[in-house]
N, C-alpha and C positions, 0 to 999 in steps of 0.2 A: 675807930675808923672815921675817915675824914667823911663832911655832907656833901661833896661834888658829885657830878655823877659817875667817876670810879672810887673806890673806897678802897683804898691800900689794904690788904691782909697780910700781908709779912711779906719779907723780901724778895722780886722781884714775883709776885701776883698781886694782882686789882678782883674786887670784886663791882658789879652790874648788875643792880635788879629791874627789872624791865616790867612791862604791865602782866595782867592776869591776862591768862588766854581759856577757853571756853575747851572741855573736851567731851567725850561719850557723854550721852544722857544731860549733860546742861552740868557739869560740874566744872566749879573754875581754876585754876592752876595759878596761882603768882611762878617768873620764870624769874631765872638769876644766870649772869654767865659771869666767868671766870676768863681774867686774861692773863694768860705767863711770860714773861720774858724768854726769851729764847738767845740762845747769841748773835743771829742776825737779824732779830726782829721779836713775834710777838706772837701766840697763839691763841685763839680763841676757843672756850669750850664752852658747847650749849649756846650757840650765840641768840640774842635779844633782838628787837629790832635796831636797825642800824641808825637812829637820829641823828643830824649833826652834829650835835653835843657830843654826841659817843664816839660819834667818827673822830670830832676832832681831841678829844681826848686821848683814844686810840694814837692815835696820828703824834702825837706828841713823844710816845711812849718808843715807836718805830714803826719798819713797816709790818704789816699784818703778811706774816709767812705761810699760817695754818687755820685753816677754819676745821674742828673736831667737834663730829657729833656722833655724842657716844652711846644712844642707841638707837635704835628704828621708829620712835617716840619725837625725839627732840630735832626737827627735820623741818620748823614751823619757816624759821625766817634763814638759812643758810643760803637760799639763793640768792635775798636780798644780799648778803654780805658777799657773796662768788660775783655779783654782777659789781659791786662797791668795791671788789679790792681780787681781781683777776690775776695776778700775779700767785695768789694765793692757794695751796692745795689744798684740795677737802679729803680730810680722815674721814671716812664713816665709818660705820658699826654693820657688823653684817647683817646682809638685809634690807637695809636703805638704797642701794645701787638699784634692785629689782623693783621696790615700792618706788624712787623716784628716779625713773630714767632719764629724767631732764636734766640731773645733776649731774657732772663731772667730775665721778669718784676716784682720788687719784691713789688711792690705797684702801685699805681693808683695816678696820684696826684688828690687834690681837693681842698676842702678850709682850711681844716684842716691839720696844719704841722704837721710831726711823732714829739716826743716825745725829741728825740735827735736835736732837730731844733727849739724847743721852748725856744720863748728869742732871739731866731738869726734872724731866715729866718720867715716871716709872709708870707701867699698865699694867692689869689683868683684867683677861675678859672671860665676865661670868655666864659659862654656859648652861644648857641646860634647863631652860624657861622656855616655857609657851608663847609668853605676852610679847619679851623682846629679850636680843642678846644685848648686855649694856658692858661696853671697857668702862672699868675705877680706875683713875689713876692718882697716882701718888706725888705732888710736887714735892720735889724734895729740899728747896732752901728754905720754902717755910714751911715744911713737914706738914705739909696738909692733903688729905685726902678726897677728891672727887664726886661725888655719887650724883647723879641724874633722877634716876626714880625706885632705885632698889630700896631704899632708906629716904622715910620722908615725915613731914608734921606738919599739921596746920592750926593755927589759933584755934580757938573753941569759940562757936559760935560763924565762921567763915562760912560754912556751909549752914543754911537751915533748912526746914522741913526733913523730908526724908531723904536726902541726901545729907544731913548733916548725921540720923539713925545709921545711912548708910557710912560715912565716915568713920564714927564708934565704933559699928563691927568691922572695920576692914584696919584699926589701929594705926589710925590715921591723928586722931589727938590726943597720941598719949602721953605722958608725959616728960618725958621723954623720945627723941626721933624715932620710929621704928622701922622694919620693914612691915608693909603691907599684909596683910592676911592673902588677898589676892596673887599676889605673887609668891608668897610662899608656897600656896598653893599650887600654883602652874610650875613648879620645878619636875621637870621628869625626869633627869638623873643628879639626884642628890649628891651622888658620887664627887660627878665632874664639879657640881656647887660646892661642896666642900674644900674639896681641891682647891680651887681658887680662893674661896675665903680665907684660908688659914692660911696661904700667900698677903691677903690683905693686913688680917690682924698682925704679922710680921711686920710689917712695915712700921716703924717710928713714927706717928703720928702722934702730934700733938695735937692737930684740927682737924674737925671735919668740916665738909662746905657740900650743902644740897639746892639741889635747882628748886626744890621746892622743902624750904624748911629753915628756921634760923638755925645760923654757922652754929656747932659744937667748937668753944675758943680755948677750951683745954683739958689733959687728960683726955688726948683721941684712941689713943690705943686702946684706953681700958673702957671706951664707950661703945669702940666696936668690937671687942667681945662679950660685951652685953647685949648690943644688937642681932648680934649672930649667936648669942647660946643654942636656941632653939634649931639651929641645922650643926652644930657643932658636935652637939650632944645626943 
């Protein structure tokens, strides 16, 4: 991947890491967005804060058609970029319309992508969680898969004191990405999770790319049914 500030991931997506952000109890987040080619433009997922740098990068690329934020969590800077680039519709995640009524949600995501995203961006949205409902989606020229916060890792050492004890138990540095203990936990119909996961591991993935975690750069299919054994089984 290139050192500018978008990093080409395979054919027509960029990757964006943006600063750490502060959440519940004093733990910090590094954030990452993803940008997709589309055919008349450009979609942003999880977006970062909007820099110049980024704008103008962005800006190079085309216009900015979608701002998606895939779930009720990642909501930090969207309106910075709705006010940066108003031609633009915001996908949310269900959920986000009631927490932020200041936004101007112009769809709902679900399983089905809008029309201008078919052929690019494939979704499923994994219900049945407490914490937040999150769409994965699937870029399909560079077979890479999506994920916000259902699947995550952080260096060892990122957190300390007892947030970092609290890290460990919630399998947050393991050696591999994983999902959360936390979240695994907050699923209350397993059912409907499954459902959807076994939609996801379907998918032809060779990558995975998390808002909070470095990319999986190959063999994604067979990572993510490693990551999901434990609701599969």
């Amino acid at each position: 991947m290139s050192t500018s500030v978008l990093q080409s991931f395979g054919p027509g997506l960029w990757l964006a890491d943006g600063p750490a952000v502060t959440a519940i109890a004093g733990f910090r987040y590094p954030t990452r967005m993803a940008v997709a080619a589309l055919p008349q433009g450009v979609a942003l997922w999880s977006p970062i804060p909007p820099t110049d740098e980024l704008r103008a990068a962005i800006a190079a690329l085309g216009p900015v058609r979608a701002l998606i934020a895939p779930n009720s969590l990642h909501d930090m800077f969207v309106a910075d970029w709705a006010r940066a680039c108003p031609e633009a519709e915001l996908h949310a995640a269900p959920g986000l319309a009631a927490k932020r009524p200041d936004l101007a949600v112009a769809a709902e995501l679900g399983d089905i992508p809008p029309p201008a995203w078919a052929g690019t961006l494939d979704q499923v949205l994994v219900g049945g969680n407490r914490i937040t409902t999150e769409t994965v989606f699937f870029h399909r020229p560079s077979r890479t898969v999506l994920f916000c916060d259902l699947i995550q890792q952080f260096p060892r050492g990122w957190h300390r004191g007892w947030r970092g004890l609290v890290a460990r138990l919630d399998l947050m540095v393991e050696p591999e990405p994983a999902v959360p203990r936390k979240f695994r936990a907050a699923f209350t119909d397993r059912a409907v999770a499954r459902a959807a996961v076994e939609r996801i591991v379907a998918w032809p993935a060779d990558r995975v790319v998390m808002a909070h975690g470095a990319p999986v750069e190959r063999d994604g299919q067979a990572f993510l049914g490693r990551a999901f054994r434990w609701l599969r089984t």
